[in-house]
KOLMIZA-269419 format. One record per residue (C-alpha): residue number from 1; residue in three letters; z, x, y. Coordinates in pm, whole numbers, plus 50000, padded with zeros to 5 digits. Layout:
BEGIN
[NUM,"ALA",[Z,X,Y]] ...
***
This chain:
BEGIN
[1,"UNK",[50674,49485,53350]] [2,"UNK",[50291,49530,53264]] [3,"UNK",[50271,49874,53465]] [4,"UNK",[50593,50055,53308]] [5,"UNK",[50444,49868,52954]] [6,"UNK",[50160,50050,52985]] [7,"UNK",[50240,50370,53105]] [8,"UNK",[50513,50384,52801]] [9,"UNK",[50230,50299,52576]] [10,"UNK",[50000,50566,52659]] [11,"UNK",[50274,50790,52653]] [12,"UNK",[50390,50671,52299]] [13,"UNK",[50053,50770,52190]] [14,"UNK",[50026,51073,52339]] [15,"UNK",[50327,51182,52176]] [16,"UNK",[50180,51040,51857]] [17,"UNK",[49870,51202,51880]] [18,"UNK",[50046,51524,51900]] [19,"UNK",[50301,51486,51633]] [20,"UNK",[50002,51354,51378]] [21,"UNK",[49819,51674,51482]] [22,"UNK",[50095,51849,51370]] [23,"UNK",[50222,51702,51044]] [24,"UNK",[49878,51657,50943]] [25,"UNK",[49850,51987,50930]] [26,"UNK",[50152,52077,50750]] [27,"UNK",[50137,52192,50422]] [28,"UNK",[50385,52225,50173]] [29,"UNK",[50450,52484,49901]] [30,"UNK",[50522,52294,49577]] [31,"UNK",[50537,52575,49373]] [32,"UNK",[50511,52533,48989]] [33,"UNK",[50496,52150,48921]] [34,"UNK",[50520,51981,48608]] [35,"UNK",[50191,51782,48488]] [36,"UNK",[50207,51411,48597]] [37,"UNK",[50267,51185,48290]] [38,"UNK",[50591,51355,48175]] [39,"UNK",[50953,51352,48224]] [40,"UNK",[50984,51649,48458]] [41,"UNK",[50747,51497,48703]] [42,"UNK",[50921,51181,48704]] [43,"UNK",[51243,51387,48770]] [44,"UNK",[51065,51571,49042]] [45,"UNK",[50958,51203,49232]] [46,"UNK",[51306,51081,49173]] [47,"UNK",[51436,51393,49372]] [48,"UNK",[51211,51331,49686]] [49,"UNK",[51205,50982,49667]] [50,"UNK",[51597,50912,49590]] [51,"UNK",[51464,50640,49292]] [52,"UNK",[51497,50824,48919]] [53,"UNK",[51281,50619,48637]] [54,"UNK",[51441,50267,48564]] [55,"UNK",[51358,50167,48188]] [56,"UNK",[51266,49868,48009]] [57,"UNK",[51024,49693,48215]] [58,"UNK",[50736,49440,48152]] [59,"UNK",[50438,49517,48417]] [60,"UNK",[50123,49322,48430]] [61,"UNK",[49846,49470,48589]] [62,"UNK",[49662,49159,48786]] [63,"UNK",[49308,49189,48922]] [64,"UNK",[49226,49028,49248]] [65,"UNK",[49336,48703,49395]] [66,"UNK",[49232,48464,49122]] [67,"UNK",[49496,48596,48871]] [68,"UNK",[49716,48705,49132]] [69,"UNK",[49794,48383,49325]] [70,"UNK",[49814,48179,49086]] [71,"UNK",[50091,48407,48860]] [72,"UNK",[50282,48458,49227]] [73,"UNK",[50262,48055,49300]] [74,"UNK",[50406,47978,48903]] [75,"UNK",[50707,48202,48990]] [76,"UNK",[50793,48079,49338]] [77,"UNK",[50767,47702,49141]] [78,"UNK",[51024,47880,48839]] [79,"UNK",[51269,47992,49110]] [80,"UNK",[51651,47870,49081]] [81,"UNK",[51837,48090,49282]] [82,"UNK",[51639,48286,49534]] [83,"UNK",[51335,48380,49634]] [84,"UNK",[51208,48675,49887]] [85,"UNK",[50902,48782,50038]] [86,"UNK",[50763,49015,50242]] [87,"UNK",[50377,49063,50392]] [88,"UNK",[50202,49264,50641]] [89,"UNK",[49946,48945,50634]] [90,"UNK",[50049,48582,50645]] [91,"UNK",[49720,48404,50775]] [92,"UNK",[49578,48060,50823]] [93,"UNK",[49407,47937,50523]] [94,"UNK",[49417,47780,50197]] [95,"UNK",[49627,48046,50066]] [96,"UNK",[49890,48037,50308]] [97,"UNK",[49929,47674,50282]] [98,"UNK",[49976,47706,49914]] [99,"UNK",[50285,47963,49955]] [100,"UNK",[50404,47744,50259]] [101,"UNK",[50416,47448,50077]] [102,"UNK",[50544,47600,49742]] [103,"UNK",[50857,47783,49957]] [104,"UNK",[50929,47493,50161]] [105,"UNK",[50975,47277,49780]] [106,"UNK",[51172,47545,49656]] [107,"UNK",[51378,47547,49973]] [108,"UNK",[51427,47197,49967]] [109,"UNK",[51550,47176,49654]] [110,"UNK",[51842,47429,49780]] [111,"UNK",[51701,47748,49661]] [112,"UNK",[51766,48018,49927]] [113,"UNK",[51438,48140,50067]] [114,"UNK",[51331,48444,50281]] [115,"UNK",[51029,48548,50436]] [116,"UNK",[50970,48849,50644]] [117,"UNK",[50626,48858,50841]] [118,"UNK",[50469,49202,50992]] [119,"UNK",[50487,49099,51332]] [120,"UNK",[50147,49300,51431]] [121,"UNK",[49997,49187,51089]] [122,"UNK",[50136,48843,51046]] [123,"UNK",[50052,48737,51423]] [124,"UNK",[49757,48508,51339]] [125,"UNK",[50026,48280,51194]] [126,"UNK",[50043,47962,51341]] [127,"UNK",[50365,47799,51479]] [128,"UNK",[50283,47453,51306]] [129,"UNK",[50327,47681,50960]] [130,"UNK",[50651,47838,51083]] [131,"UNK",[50803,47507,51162]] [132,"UNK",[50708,47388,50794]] [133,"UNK",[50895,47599,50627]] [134,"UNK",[51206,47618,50867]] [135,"UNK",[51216,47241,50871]] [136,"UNK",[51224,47355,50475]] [137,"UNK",[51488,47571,50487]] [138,"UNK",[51354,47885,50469]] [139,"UNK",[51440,48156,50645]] [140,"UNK",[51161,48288,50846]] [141,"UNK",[51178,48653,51043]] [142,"UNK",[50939,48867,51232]] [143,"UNK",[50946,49228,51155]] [144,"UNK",[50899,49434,51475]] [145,"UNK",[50723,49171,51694]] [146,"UNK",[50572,49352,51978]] [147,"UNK",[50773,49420,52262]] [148,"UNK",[50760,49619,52603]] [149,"UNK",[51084,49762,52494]] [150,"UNK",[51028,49883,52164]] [151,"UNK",[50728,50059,52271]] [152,"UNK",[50795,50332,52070]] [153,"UNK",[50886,50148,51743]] [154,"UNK",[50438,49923,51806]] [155,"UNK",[50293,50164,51567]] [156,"UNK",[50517,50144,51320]] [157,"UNK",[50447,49889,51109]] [158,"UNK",[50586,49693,50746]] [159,"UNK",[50289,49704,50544]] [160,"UNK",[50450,49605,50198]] [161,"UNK",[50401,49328,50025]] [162,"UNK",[50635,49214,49813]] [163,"UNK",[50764,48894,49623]] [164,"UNK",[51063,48853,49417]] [165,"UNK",[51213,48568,49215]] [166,"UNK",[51562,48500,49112]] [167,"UNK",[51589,48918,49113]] [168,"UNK",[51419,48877,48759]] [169,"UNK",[51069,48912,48873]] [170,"UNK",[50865,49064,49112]] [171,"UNK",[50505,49124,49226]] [172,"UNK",[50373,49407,49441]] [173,"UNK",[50045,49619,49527]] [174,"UNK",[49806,49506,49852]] [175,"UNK",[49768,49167,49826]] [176,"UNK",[49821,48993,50141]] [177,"UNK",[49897,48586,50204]] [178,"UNK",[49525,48464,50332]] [179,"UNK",[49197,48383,50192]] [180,"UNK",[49012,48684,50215]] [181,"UNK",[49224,48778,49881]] [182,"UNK",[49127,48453,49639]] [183,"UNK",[48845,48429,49399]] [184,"UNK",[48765,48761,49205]] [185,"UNK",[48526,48994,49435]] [186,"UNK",[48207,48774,49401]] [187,"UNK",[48103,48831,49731]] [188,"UNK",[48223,48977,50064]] [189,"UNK",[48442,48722,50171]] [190,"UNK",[48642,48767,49862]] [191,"UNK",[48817,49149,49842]] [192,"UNK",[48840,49304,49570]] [193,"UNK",[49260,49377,49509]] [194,"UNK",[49471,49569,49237]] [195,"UNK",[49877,49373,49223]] [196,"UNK",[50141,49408,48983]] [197,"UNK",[50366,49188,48817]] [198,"UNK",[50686,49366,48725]] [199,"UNK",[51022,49197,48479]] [200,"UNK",[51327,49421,48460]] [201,"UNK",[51557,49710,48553]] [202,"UNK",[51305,49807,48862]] [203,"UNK",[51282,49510,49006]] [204,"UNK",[51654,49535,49176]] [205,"UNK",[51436,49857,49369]] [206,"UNK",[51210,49626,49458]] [207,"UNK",[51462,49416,49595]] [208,"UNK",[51598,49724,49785]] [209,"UNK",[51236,49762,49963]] [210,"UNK",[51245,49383,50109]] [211,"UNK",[51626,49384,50210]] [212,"UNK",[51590,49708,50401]] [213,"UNK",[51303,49534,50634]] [214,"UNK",[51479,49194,50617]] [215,"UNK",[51788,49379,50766]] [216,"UNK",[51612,49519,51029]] [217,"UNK",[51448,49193,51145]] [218,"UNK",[51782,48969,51094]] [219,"UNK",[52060,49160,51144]] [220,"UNK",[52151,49011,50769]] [221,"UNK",[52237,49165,50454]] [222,"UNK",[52159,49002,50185]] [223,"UNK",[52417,48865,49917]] [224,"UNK",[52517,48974,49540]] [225,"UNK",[52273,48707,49428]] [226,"UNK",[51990,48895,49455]] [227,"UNK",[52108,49163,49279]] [228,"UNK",[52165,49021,48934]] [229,"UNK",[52250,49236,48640]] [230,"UNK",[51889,49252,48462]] [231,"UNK",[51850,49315,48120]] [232,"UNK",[51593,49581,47989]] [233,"UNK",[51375,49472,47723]] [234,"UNK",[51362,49688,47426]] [235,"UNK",[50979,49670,47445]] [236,"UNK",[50951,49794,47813]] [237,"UNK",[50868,50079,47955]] [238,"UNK",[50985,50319,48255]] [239,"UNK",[50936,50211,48581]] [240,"UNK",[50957,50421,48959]] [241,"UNK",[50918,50247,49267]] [242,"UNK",[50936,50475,49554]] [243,"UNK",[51036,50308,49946]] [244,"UNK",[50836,50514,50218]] [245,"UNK",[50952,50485,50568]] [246,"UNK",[50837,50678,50891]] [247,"UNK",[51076,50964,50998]] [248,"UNK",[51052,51316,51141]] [249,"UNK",[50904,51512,50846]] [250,"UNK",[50708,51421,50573]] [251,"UNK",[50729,51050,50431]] [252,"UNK",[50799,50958,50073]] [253,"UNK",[50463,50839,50022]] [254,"UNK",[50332,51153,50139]] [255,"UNK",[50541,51359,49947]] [256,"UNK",[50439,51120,49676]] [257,"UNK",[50038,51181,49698]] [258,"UNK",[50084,51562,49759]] [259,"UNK",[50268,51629,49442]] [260,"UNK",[50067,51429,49233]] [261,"UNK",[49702,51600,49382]] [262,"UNK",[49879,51948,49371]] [263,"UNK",[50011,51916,48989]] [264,"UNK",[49694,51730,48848]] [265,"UNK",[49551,51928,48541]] [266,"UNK",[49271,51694,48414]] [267,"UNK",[49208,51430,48618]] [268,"UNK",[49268,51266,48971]] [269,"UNK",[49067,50921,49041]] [270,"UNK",[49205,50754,49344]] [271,"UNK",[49104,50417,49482]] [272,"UNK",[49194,50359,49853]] [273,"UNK",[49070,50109,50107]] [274,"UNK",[49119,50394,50385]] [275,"UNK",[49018,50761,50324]] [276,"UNK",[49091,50964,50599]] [277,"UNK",[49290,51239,50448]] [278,"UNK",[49444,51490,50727]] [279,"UNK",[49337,51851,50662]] [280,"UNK",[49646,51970,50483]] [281,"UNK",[49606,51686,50201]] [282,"UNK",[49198,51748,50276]] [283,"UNK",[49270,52139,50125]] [284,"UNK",[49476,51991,49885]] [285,"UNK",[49202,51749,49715]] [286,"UNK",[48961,52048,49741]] [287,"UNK",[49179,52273,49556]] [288,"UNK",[49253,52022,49323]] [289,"UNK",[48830,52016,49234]] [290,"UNK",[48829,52439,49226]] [291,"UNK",[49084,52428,48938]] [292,"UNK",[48890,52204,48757]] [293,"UNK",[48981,51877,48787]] [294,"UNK",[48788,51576,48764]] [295,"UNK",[48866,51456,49130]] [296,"UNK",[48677,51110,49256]] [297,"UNK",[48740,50935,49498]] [298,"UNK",[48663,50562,49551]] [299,"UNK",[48645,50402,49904]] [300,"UNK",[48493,50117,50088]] [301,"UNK",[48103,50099,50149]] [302,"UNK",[47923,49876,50411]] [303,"UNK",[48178,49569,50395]] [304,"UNK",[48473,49721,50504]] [305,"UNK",[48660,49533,50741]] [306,"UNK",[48735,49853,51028]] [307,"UNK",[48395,50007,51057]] [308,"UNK",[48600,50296,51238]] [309,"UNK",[48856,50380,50978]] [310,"UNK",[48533,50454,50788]] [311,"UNK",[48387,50652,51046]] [312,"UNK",[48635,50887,51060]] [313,"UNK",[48688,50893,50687]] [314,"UNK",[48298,51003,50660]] [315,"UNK",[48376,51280,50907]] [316,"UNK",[48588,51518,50653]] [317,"UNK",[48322,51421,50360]] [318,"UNK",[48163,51748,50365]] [319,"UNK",[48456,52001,50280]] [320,"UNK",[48542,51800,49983]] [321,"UNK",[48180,51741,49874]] [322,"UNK",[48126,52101,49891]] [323,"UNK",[48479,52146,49685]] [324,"UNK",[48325,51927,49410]] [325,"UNK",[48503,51621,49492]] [326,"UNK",[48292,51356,49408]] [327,"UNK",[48277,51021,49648]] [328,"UNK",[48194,50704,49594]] [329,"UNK",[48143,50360,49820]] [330,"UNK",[48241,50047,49670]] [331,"UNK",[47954,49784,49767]] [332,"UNK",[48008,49405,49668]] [333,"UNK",[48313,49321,49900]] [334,"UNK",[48607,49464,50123]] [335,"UNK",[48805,49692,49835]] [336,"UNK",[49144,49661,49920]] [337,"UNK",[49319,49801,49608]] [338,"UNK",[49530,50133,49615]] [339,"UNK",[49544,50323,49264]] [340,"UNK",[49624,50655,49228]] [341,"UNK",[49555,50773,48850]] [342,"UNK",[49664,51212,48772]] [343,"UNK",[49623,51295,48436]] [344,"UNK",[49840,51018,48213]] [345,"UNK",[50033,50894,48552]] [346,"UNK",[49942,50606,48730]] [347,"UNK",[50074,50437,49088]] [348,"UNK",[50013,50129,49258]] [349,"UNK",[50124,49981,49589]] [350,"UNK",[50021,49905,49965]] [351,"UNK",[50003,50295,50055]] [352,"UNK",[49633,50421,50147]] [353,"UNK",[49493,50741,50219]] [354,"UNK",[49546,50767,50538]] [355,"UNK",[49779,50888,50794]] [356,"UNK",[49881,50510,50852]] [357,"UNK",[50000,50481,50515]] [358,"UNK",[50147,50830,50476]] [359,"UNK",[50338,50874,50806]] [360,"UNK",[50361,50604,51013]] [361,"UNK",[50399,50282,50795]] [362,"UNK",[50722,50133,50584]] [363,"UNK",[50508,50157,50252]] [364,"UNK",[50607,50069,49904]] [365,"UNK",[50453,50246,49566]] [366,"UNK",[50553,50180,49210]] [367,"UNK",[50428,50453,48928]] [368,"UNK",[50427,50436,48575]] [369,"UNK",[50341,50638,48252]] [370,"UNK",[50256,50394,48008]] [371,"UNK",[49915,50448,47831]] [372,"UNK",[49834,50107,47813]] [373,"UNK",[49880,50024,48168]] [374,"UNK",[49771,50347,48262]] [375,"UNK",[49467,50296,48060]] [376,"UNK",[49409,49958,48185]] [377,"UNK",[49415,50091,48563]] [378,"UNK",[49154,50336,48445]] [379,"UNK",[48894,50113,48276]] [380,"UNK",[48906,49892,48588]] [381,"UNK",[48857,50200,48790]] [382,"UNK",[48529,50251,48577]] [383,"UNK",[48468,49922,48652]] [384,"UNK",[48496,49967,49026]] [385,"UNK",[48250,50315,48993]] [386,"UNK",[48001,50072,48822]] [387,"UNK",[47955,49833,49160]] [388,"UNK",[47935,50184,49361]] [389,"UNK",[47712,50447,49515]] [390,"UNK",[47802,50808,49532]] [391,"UNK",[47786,51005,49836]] [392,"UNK",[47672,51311,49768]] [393,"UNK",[47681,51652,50000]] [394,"UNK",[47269,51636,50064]] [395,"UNK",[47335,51274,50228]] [396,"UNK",[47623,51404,50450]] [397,"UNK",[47391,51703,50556]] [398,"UNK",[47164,51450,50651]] [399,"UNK",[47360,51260,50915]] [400,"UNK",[47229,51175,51266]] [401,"UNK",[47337,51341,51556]] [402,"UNK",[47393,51007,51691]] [403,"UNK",[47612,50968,51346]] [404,"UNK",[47782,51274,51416]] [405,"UNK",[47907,51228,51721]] [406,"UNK",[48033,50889,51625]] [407,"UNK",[48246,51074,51359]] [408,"UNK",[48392,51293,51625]] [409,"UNK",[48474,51032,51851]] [410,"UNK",[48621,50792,51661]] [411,"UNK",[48839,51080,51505]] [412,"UNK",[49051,51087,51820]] [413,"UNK",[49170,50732,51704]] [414,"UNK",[49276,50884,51352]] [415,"UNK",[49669,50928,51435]] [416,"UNK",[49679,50562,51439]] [417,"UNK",[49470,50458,51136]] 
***
């Protein structure tokens, strides 16, 4: 089996290769768009993403593991009827024993429990932690585990992360089950990650994200029960989450960033772990900067955790420097977090910039419009700038040739980060 296995994987990526090259270089007329922040532009997402504005909804911004983990645990501990999660990253660790043990209670006590695992992501997982919680009760699935063949299905991956309770509350953004996410970015072994905690009408579309990968991996569809009728709260606000899945055109996530960088006005600040933009949404950042808007983007420094995603990201610095874009390396730890801010609009989730996120990936994204969340995702992104350094277009003229043609190389790789 190894030969035909390997001749069907270098042909898989082949034919990846080529279709990135392609769809990366797509671009899309948009024409007039409404500024984000209003109703029109909401209408407009709703229309390419199939998911219209759901009202009434508490959201919680939560900063990095140590308010994250702890909010997640308290709801997992509150459930009495169901509880489901989904994670590209289920490692070893202190954190993963906490969730383990905290689903395996709530599974003994006859709650129904179900946990999807990346199967690329998740495959550090130990058996003796799958056996805990199936000796539990819970249900336990692999998402896409690696096979000779499904060749063709190995690069597309389930990188959302979600957890919902009793279909009442929910939690997503990047935060992955292992230790590199606890504590609050002291130091590079702690990352530095942006979550949300989400009550009302949107969280049934959150539910939608996890049972569309659950029924993939099980074969099961989940029952009425996790689909309660929830209530909005008159004190809420609107809510979009947008599903992104891989297909032959343009993903929702894709669609997603490309409206929101075309109809910017005043301001776009994005944080992503992984900036390697393909040339169409390249032109489309450096347009964004010749209007006029205040365009920064905010990226991982020297402790990132895949040296080449960075590599290749470096590679299309110039163009946008040279557009006015202005870039800036996050220094104290990994930053994992994935923030998109256009004028008074605002989305988090597990999508980054990069053709990983935006076309190969089942990603999930949830906006809002608030201007107390949305402000609240800004002042941490000032935050972030302050524990940065910019790169500016003199330092990128700079580079070694040595530098240089590591930028080139590792940019054959980019289809597949």
């Amino acid at each position: 089996m190894g030969v035909p296995a390997g001749v069907g994987l270098l042909g898989a990526y082949a034919y990846g290769t080529a279709k990135y090259r392609r769809n990366a270089a797509t671009t899309y007329d948009y024409g007039a768009l409404p500024a984000p922040g209003g109703a029109g532009f909401d209408r407009l997402l709703g229309g390419l993403s199939g998911t219209p504005v759901a009202p009434g909804n508490r959201v919680r911004v939560l900063r990095n593991g140590s308010r994250t983990f702890p909010a997640m645990l308290a709801a997992i501990a509150s459930a009495t009827a169901t509880v489901d999660l989904s994670s590209y990253i289920y490692w070893p660790g202190e954190v993963a024993t906490a969730f383990t043990d905290a689903l395996a209670d709530r599974a003994r006590a006859g709650i129904e429990v179900n946990v999807v695992l990346d199967g690329w992501g998740s495959a550090k997982v130990d058996r003796a932690t799958i056996t805990t919680m199936e000796d539990a009760g819970v249900h336990v699935s692999f998402f896409r585990t690696p096979k000779w063949h499904t060749v063709h299905k190995l690069n597309n991956r389930m990188h959302r992360r979600l957890l919902i309770v009793d279909g009442r509350i929910a939690y997503a953004g990047g935060v992955g089950i292992a230790d590199v996410w606890a504590g609050d970015a002291e130091d590079p072994e702690h990352w530095r990650e942006t979550h949300l905690e989400l009550e009302g009408p949107a969280v049934i579309d959150l539910v939608g994200g996890f049972h569309e990968n659950w029924t993939e991996a099980t074969k099961t569809v989940l029952g009425v029960g996790h689909y309660p009728k929830t209530e909005s709260f008159d004190d809420g606000i609107g809510v979009q989450v947008m599903r992104s899945s891989p297909k032959a055109g343009g993903t929702v996530a894709l669609h997603l960033f490309n409206a929101a960088i075309a109809a910017s006005r005043e301001r776009l600040w994005l944080t992503t772990a992984f900036l390697a933009p393909g040339p169409a949404l390249a032109g489309l950042l450096a347009d964004a900067a010749q209007r006029g808007v205040d365009v920064r983007l905010l990226t991982n420094g020297p402790n990132i955790d895949k040296e080449v995603v960075r590599q290749v990201g470096q590679h299309c610095y110039g163009p946008l420097l040279e557009a006015g874009v202005r870039i800036f390396e996050y220094q104290p730890t990994m930053l994992h977090s994935k923030v998109l801010i256009a004028d008074g609009w605002a989305d988090v989730g597990s999508s980054n910039l990069d053709h990983r996120s935006l076309g190969l990936d089942d990603e999930i994204n949830v906006a809002v419009t608030d201007p107390d969340v949305v402000g609240e995702l800004a002042g941490q992104f000032f935050d972030d700038l302050d524990e940065s350094k910019e790169f500016d277009l003199s330092r990128w003229n700079r580079r070694s040739l040595l530098k240089r043609a590591t930028e080139s190389a590792t940019d054959l790789l980019r289809q597949s980060l």
